[in-house]
C-alpha positions in Angstrom: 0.0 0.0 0.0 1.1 3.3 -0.6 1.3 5.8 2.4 -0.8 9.2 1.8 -0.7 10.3 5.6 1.3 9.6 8.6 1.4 11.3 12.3 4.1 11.1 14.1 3.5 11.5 17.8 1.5 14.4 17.9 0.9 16.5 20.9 -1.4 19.3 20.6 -2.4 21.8 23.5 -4.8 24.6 24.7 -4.4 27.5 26.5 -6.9 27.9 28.9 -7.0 29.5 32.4 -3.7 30.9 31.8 -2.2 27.4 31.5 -2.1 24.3 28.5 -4.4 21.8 28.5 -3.2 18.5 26.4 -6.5 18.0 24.2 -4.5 15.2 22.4 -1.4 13.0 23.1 1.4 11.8 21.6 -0.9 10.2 18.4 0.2 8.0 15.5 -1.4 6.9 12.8 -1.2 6.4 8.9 -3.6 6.8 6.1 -2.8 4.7 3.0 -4.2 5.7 -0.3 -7.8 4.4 -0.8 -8.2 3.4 2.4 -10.8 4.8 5.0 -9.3 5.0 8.2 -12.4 5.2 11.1 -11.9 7.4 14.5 -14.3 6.4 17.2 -14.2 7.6 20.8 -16.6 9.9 23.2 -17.0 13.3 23.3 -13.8 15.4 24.3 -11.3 12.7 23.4 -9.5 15.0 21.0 -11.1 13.3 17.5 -11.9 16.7 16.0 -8.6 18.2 17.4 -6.9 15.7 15.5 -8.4 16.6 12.3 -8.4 20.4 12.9 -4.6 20.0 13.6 -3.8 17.7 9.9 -6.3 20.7 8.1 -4.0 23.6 10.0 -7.4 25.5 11.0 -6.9 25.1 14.8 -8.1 27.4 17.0 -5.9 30.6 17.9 -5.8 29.4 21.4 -4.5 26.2 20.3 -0.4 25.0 20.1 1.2 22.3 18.4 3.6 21.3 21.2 5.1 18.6 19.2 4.7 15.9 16.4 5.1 15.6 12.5 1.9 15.6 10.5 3.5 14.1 6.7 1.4 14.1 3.9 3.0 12.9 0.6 6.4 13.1 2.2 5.8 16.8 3.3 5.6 18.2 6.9 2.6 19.9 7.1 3.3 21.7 10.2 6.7 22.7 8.7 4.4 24.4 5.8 4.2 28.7 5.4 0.6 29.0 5.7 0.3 30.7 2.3 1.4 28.0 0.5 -0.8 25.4 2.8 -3.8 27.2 2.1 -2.8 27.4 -1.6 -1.6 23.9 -2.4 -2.9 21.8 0.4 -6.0 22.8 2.0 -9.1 21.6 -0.3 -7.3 21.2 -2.9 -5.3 17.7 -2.0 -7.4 17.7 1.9 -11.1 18.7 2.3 -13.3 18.5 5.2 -16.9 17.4 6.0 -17.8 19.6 9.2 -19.5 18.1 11.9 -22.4 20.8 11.3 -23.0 21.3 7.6 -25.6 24.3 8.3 -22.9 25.7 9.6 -20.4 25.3 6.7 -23.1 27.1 4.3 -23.8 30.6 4.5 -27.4 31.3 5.5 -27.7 34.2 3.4 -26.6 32.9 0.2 -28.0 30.2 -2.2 -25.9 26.6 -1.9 -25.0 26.8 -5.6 -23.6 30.5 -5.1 -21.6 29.1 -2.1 -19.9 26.1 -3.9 -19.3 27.9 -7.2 -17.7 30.6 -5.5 -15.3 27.6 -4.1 -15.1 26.0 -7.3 -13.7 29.9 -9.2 -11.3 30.5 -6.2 -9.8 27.2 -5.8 -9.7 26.4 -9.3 -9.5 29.5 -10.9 -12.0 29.2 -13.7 -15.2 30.9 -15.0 -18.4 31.0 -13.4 -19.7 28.9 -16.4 -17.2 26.4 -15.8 -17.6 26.1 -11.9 -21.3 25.9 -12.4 -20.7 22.7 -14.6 -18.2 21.2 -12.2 -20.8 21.9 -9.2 -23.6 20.0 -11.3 -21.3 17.1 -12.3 -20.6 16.7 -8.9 -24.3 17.4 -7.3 -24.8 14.1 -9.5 -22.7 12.4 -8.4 -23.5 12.7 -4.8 -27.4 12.1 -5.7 -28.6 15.3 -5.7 -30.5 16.9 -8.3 -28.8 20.0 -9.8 -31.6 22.1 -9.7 -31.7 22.3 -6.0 -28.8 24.4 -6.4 -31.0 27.4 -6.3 -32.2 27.0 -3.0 -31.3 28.2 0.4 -29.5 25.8 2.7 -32.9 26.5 5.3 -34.9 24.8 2.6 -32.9 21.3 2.0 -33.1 18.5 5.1 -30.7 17.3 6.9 -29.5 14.8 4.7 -29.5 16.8 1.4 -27.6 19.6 3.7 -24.7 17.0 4.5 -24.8 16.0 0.8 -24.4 19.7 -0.2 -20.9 19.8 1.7 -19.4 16.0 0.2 -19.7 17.6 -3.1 -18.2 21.0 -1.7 -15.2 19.0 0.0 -14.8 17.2 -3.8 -14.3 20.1 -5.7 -10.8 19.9 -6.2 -11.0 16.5 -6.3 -8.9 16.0 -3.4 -6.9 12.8 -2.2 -7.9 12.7 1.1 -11.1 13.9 3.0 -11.8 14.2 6.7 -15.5 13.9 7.4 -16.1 14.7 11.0 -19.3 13.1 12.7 -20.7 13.6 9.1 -24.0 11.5 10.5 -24.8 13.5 13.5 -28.3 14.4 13.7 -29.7 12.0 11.3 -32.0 9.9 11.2 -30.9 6.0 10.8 -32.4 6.2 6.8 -30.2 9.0 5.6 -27.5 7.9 7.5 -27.5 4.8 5.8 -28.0 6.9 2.7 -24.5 8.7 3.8 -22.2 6.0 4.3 -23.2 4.5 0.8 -22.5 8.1 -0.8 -19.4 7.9 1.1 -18.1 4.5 0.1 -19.5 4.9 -3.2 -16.9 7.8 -3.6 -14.0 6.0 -2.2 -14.4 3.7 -4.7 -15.1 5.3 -7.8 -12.5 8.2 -7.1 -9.8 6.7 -5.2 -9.7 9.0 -3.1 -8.5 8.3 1.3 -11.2 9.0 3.9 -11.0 9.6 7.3 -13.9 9.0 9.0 -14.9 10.7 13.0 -17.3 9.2 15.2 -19.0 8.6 17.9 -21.0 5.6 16.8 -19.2 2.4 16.5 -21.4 1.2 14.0 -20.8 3.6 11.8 -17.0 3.1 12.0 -17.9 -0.6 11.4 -19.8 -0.2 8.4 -17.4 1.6 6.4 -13.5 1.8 7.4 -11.0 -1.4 6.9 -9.0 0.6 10.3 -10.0 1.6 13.4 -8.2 4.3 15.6 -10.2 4.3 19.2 -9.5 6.9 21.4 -9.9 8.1 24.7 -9.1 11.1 26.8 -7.2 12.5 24.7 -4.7 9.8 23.6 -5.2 6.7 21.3 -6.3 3.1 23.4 -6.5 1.1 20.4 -5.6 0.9 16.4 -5.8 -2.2 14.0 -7.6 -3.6 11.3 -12.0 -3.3 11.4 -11.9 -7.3 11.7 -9.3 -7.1 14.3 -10.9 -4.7 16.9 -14.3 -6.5 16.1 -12.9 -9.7 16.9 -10.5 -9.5 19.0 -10.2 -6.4 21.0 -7.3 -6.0 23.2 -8.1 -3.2 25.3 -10.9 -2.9 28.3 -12.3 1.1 26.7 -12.7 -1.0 23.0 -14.2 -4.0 25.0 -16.7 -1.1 26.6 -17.7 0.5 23.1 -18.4 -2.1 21.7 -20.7 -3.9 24.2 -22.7 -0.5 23.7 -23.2 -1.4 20.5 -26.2 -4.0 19.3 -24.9 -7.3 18.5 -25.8 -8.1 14.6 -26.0 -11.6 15.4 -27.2 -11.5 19.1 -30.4 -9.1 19.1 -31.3 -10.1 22.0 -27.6 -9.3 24.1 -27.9 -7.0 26.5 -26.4 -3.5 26.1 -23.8 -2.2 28.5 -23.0 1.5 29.0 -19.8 2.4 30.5 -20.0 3.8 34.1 -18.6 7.0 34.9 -17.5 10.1 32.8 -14.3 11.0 30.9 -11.0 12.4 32.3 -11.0 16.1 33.5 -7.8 16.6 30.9 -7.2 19.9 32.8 -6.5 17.4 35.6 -5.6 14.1 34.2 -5.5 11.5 36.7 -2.3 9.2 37.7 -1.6 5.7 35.7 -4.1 4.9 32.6 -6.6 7.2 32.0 -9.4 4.8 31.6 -8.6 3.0 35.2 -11.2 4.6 37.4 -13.9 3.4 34.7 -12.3 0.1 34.0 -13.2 -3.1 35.3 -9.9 -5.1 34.9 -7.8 -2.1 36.2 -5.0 -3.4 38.9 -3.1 -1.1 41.0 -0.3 -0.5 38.3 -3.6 0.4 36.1 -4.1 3.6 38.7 -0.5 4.6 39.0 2.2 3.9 36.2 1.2 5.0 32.4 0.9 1.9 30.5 3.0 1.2 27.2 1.5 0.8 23.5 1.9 -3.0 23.0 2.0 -4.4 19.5 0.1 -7.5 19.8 0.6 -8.5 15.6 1.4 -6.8 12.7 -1.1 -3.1 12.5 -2.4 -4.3 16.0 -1.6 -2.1 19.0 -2.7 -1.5 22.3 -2.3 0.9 24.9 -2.7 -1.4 27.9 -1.0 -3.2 30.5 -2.8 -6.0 30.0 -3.2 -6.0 26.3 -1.7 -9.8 25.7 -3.4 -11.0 28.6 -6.5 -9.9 27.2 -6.2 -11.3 23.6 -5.7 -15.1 25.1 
């Protein structure tokens, strides 16, 4: 496979209070080209600071305290911002925002909104954006008339199909979609994923997928990153975290999850709440929630095993767990 993305041990902080705040932790991870890499995790574990960070649209409060963020051999963080925004952003890495309302402007019509993308990225003629937006409203399964409306009069679906044809304008090589199901209803979210995948495959093009909803990671990546409080727990193969996870916070997640093959298993939420990452606590992060935590669990950080090939685990107990 050939590599399109790799993170090298990236530390990103926050200044708040007067002091940092480490939103997200040493992280590493690869992309390869046309694969869809899935990031699953709670809320505040540092998934959308992750992407924010590869994109370079952090907040101003926010510093890079360390790390590598490569794509195609270059070092995005090394990057003038003039020349990321001109060569890099949207035009070889997109985005799908978590809110798509809020990535259209209220005031103008959607066609207006993606043309005007298509003329300034591209540098071409109205007439010549407006055929690229059609081409691609098609291809998303949207009818290109609806281009004269308002964002206030599509649904929720039609909205999130809006910006997957904004984020392929350039036709980039690798988009980040961030919780790009939120909000809908199971139908349309089914309706996403497809529209997704269908993309993936026809334009060979890297996704990497934020959520929430272990299903939804399921149903469309071949890798898995799971994270939690900030730092990643566990990364492998779809198959292999399905199977065979070998960490106690994957275990959790999924026995939140409906069992395909079990509808009648009993679901399992996870007791407790999230680190404080203003006030991390000693040892693993996940300990005071975990039930196979030890004393070493609550007072010594525990290493990233490699259990096989693509297969890691941040766990003391992460080869115990896979026998």
């Amino acid at each position: 496979m050939t590599e399109l993305l790799r993170i090298e041990n990236l530390t990103v902080q926050y200044l708040l209070n007067e002091r940092y705040v480490e939103a997200l932790e040493d992280a590493s991870l690869t992309v390869n080209k046309g694969d869809t890499l899935g990031i699953v995790g709670e809320s505040g574990c540092g998934k959308s600071t992750l992407a924010l960070a590869i994109m370079g649209i952090l907040p101003e409060n926010a510093h890079i305290k360390s790390g590598r963020i490569l794509f195609e051999g270059q070092d995005l963080l090394k990057m003038p911002q003039a020349k990321l925004r001109r060569d890099i952003r949207w035009r070889k890495i997109s985005m799908i925002f978590q809110s798509s309302m809020n990535a259209l402007n209220p005031v103008y019509k959607v066609g207006s909104t993606l043309m005007d993308v298509a003329e300034f990225k591209l540098k071409v003629d109205r007439d010549k954006a407006t055929a690229i937006v059609q081409r691609l409203y098609g291809l998303v399964g949207m009818d290109p008339t609806r281009l004269r409306n308002y964002p206030h009069q599509y649904s929720g679906g039609m909205r999130q199909r809006a910006v997957i044809a904004m984020s392929l304008i350039c036709e980039p090589a690798l988009i980040i979609a961030d919780e790009p199901t939120t909000a809908l209803d199971v139908v349309v979210q089914n309706q996403i994923l497809k529209t997704l995948k269908k993309l993936r495959d026809e334009l060979d093009i890297s996704i990497v997928l934020i959520s929430h909803d272990v299903g939804v990671i399921g149903e469309t990546c071949e890798n898995i990153a799971v994270m939690y409080g900030g730092k990643l727990f566990e990364t492998g193969s779809t198959k292999q975290l399905f199977t065979e996870p070998n960490n106690p916070y994957t275990r959790a997640l999924l026995n939140c999850f409906p069992d395909p093959v079990n509808p009648k298993s009993v679901l399992k939420g996870i007791p407790g709440e999230p680190p404080d990452l203003s006030a991390v606590p000693p040892g693993c992060r996940y300990a005071p929630r975990c039930t196979y935590a030890k004393e070493i669990c609550r007072t010594k950080s525990p290493p990233f095993i490699e259990l096989e090939p693509g297969h890691q685990s941040l766990c003391h107990f992460a080869r115990e767990l896979s026998q």
